[in-house]
C-alpha positions as CSV (number, residue, x, y, z in Angstrom):
1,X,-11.7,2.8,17.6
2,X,-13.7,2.6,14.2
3,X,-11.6,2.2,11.0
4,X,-12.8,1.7,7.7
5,X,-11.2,1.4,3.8
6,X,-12.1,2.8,0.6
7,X,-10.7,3.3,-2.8
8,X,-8.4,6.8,-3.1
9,X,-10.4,9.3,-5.3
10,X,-8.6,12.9,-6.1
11,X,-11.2,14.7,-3.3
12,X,-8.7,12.8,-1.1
13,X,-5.7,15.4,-1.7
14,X,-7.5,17.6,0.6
15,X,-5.4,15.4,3.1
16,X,-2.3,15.8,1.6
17,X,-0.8,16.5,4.9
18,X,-1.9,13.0,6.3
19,X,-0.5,11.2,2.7
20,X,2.9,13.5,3.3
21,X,3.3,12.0,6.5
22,X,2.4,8.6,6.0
23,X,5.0,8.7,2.7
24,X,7.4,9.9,5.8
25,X,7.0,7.3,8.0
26,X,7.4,5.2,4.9
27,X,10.6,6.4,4.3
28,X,10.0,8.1,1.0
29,X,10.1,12.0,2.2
30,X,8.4,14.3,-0.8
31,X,7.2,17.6,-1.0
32,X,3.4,18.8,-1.0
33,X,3.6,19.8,-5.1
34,X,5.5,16.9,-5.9
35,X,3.0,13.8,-3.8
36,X,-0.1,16.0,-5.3
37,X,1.0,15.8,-8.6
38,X,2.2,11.6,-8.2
39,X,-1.0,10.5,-6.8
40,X,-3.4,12.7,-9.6
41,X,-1.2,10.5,-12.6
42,X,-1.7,7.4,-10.2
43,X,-5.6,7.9,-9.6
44,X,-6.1,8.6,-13.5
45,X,-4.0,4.9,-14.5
46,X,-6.5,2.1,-14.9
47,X,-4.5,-0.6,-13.4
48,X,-3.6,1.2,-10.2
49,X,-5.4,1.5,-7.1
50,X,-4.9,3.3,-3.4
51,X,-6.9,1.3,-0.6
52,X,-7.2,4.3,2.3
53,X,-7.4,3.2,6.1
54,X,-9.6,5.8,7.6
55,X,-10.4,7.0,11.5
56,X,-13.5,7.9,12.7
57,X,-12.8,11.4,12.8
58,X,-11.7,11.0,8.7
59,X,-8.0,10.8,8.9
60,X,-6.0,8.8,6.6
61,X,-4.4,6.3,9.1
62,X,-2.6,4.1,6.4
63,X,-2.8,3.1,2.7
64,X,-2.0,0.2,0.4
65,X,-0.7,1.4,-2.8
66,X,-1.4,-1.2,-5.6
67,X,-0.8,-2.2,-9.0
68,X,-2.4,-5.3,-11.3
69,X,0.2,-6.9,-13.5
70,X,0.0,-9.5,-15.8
71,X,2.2,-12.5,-15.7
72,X,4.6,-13.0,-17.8
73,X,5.0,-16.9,-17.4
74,X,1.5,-18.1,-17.2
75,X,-2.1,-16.6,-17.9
76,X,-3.4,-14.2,-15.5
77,X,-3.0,-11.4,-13.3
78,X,-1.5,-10.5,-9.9
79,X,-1.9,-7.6,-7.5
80,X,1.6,-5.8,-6.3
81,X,1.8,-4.1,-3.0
82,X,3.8,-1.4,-4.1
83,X,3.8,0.7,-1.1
84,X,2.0,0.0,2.2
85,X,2.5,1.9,5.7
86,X,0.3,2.2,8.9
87,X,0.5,5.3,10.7
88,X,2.8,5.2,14.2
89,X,0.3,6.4,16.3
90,X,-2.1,3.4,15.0
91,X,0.1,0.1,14.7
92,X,-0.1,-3.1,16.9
93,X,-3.8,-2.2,16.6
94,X,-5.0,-4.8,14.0
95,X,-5.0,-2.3,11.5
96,X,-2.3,-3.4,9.5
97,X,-4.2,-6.6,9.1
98,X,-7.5,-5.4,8.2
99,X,-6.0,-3.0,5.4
100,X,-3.8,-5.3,4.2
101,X,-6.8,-8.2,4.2
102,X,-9.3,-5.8,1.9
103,X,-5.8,-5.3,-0.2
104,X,-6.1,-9.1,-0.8
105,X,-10.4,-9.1,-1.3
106,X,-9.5,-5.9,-4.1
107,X,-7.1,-8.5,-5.4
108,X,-10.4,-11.1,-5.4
109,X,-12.6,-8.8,-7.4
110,X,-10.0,-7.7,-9.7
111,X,-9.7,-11.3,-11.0
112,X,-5.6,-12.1,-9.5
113,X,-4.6,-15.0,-8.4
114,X,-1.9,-13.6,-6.0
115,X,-1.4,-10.5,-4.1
116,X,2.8,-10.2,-3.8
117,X,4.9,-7.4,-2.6
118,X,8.7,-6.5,-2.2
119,X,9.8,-5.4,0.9
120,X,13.9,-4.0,1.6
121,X,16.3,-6.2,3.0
122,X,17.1,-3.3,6.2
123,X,16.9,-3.8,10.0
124,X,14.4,-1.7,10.3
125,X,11.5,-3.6,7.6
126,X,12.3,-6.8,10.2
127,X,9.2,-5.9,11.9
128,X,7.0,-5.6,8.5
129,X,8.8,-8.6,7.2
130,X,7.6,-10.8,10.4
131,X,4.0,-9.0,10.0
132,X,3.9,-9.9,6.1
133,X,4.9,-13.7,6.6
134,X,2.3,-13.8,10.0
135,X,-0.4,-12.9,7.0
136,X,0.4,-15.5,5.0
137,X,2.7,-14.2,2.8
138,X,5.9,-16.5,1.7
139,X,9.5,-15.0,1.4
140,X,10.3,-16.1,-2.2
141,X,12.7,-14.0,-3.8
142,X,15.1,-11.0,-3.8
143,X,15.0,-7.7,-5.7
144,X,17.6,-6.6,-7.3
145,X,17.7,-2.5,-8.7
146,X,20.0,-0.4,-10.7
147,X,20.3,3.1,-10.0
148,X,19.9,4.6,-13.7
């Protein structure tokens, strides 16, 4: 099977269907109005970025939802995974790997000197969290949100 990656441009939400279910498998259920509006504001901010996995038949397989920060503690910028998911149907394939390796060459090109990510402390991210640290990544710190 061919995949390939590419940047997220708005002649993309022709596949909203494919985004809806990859937010699903996720574990972030939205509605059609509500994910097309989100990812118009995202594609028009400067410092975020939506790396697509793409089938050979042009489905959106899996995406890598990004955003470059500056440091606060030293010069510089990172890259933060803010949402990354493979579809079902296409895990355990290598594909996880690829998209998340051209996540890290965007992170090259953009200038960071780190690609970092949070992922939740629930059985069921054990998986990713064994897949993220086989790529490289270290586990460094924990999260922390208040419900507002």
């Amino acid at each position: 099977m061919s995949v390939f990656t590419r940047l997220f441009n708005n002649e993309d939400l022709q596949q909203i269907d494919d985004l809806l279910m990859l937010y699903e498998q996720l574990g972030y259920p939205t509605t059609k109005d509500e994910l097309l509006e989100r990812l118009t504001k995202l594609n028009s901010h400067e410092d975020y970025y939506m790396l697509l996995l793409i089938n050979e038949k042009g489905d959106i397989i899996g995406f890598s939802g990004m955003c470059r920060m500056m440091n606060f503690e030293k010069p510089g910028h990172y890259l933060r995974i803010l949402a990354f998911v493979i579809n079902s149907n296409y895990r355990k394939q290598g594909n996880g790997k690829l998209l998340l390796n051209e996540s890290e060459q965007l992170a090259n090109k953009l200038n960071c000197e780190a690609l970092a990510l949070n992922s939740g402390n629930r059985e069921e991210r054990v998986n990713a969290h064994a897949f993220y640290q086989a790529n490289g990544f270290n586990k460094k710190s924990s999260g922390f949100v208040k419900n507002l």
